[in-house]
Steps between C-alpha positions, in 0.01 A plus 500: 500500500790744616650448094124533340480870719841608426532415099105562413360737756239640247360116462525431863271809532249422208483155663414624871221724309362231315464299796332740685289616232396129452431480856369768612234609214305154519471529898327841496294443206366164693531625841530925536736656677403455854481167455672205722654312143666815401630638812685136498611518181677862549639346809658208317622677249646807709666226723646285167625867417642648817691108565637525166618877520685333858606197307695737198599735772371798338322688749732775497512520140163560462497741774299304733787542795399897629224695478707791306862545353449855482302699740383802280299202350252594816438764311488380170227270581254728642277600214487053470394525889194697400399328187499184677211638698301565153284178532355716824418814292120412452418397908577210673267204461508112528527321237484139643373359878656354777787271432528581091578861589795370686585239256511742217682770649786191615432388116562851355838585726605203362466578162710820588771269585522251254426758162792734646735186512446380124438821353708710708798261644510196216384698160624877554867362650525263256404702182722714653788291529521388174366804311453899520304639787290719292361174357483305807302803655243478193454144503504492869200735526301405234498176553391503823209667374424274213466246691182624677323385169477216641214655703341431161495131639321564806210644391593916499335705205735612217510871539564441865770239447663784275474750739681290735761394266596884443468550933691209533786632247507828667572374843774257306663814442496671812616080713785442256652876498433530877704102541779688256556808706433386828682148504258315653197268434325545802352799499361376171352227662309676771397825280356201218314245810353826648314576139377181486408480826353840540256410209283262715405759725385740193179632385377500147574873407567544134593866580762365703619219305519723224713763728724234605588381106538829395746620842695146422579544145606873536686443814683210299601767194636751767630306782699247310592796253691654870617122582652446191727833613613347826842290529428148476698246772704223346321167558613290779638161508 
């Protein structure tokens, strides 16, 4: 496994996509996302992940090791501290009772966790490695938000799914320049669970959902526009 990483990192990354793509997308089409089968599955899978990342000894690689490299990156990531809150813009509501609404908040944190790790630590370090960064930041991005076509699969309308898919690009803007600058994945990781999360204790506003789109995709053009100005730590090994 150590050989597969270090000579094909961009395969090793498409792989761990695929297989949570293939996973994931079947469980919360069947089950919904405060369900019992897919908080298990994003358990399994984050544990298969986090045991591997131990087993290649990469954790400081990916910048799983300390919360920041640089501290002005408090700073950077304020304007991500607020838009993480944008799932709260319309009122706060309940989406799901009892024991779901816990099991798809776990579910959603989760997600944070393991889509930060392939898109973020595997793909963007990898593409990175072996190519130029302006490319692995494009590819990095975007393909995090292609893949939430697949909410075509479990049963979201078109227009939405779209909507979604430019949302989700945005924010793969603002993760992967924020993990460049700053040095670190975590911060990633929390900012991206707390979205997620946040979103089961919305209310249907599409004033606000509309407000949050529009806030994301500008604050992406002008906030990575200042990232991409700040010196940019040398990876660690």
């Amino acid at each position: 496994m150590r050989k597969f990483y270090e000579t094909k990192p961009v395969l090793f990354a498409v792989l761990w996509i695929a297989i949570y793509v293939v996973l994931v997308a079947p469980l919360r089409g069947s089950y919904g996302d405060g369900s019992l089968q897919m908080l298990l599955g994003l358990v399994a899978i984050s544990a298969v992940l986090l045991s591997v990342i131990r087993l290649l000894g990469i954790e400081k690689e990916l910048g799983m090791t300390r919360w920041l490299r640089n501290g002005k990156a408090l700073l950077w990531l304020l304007p991500m501290w607020v838009l993480s809150t944008g799932n709260l813009w319309g009122g706060v509501g309940l989406r799901y009772d009892g024991i779901t609404t816990v099991m798809a908040v776990l579910s959603f944190l989760l997600v944070g966790v393991v889509e930060e790790i392939v898109f973020r630590g595997f793909l963007f370090n990898g593409m990175r490695r072996t190519g130029k960064l302006s490319v692995a930041i494009f590819v990095s991005a975007c393909t995090f938000g292609m893949g939430h076509i697949v909410n075509l699969l479990t049963g979201h309308a078109t227009t939405e799914t779209l909507v979604q898919v430019l949302f989700a690009v945005a924010w793969g803007f603002l993760f992967t320049f924020a993990y460049l600058k700053s040095g670190s994945l975590l911060p990633c990781i929390v900012i991206h669970g707390l979205i997620d999360a946040f979103s089961v204790f919305s209310r249907d506003s599409q004033i606000a959902d509309w407000a949050y789109i529009v806030a994301t995709v500008a604050a992406a053009l002008v906030y990575c526009l200042y990232l991409s100005k700040q010196p940019t730590p040398e990876p660690e090994k």
